[in-house]
C-alpha positions, -999 to +999 in steps of 0.1 A: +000+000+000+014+031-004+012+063+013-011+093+012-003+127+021-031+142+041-017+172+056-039+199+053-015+232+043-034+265+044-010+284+027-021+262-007-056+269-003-064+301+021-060+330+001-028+350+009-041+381+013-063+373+044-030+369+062-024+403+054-059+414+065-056+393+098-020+405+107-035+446+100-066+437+120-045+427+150-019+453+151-050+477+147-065+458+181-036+459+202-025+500+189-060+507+199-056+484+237-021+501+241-040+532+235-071+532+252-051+520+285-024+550+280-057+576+282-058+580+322-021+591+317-027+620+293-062+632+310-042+625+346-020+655+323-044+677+318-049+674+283-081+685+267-106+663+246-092+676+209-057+670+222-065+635+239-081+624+207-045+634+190-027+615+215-051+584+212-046+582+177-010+593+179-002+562+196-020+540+174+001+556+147+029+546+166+024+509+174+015+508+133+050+524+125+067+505+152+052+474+140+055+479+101+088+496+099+106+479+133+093+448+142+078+429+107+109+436+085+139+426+108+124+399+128+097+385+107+116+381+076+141+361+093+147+332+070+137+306+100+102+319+104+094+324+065+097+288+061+065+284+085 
């Protein structure tokens, strides 16, 4: 008898660009946590509403940059982890 390959491998047959989409949708999630938690800090501060909704989305801006620029290019692209 032979043999039958029956792993199941997303990567052939879950489009690619919902990894893309669920990588964005999760940074977006944990910039928005990081920044709703940070809040009490800034109002604690004395900042206004106009300038708290500028820090708010300041520091989502951040955690994107950090994660696009920073953290997905030198330690995701490692040639270890692109094999997965």
């Amino acid at each position: 008898m032979g043999a039958h390959n029956n792993i199941h491998v997303p990567k052939e047959s879950w489009p690619a660009f919902l990894w893309y989409a669920i990588e964005f949708f999760v940074v977006l999630a944990a910039g928005l946590e990081i920044s709703l938690n940070s809040m009490d800090y800034f109002k604690k501060m004395g900042l206004g509403d106009p300038m708290s909704t500028w820090a708010f989305w300041g520091m989502v801006g951040v955690v994107f940059l950090a994660y696009y620029i920073l953290v997905r290019p030198l330690i995701l692209r490692k040639p270890i982890l692109s094999k997965i």
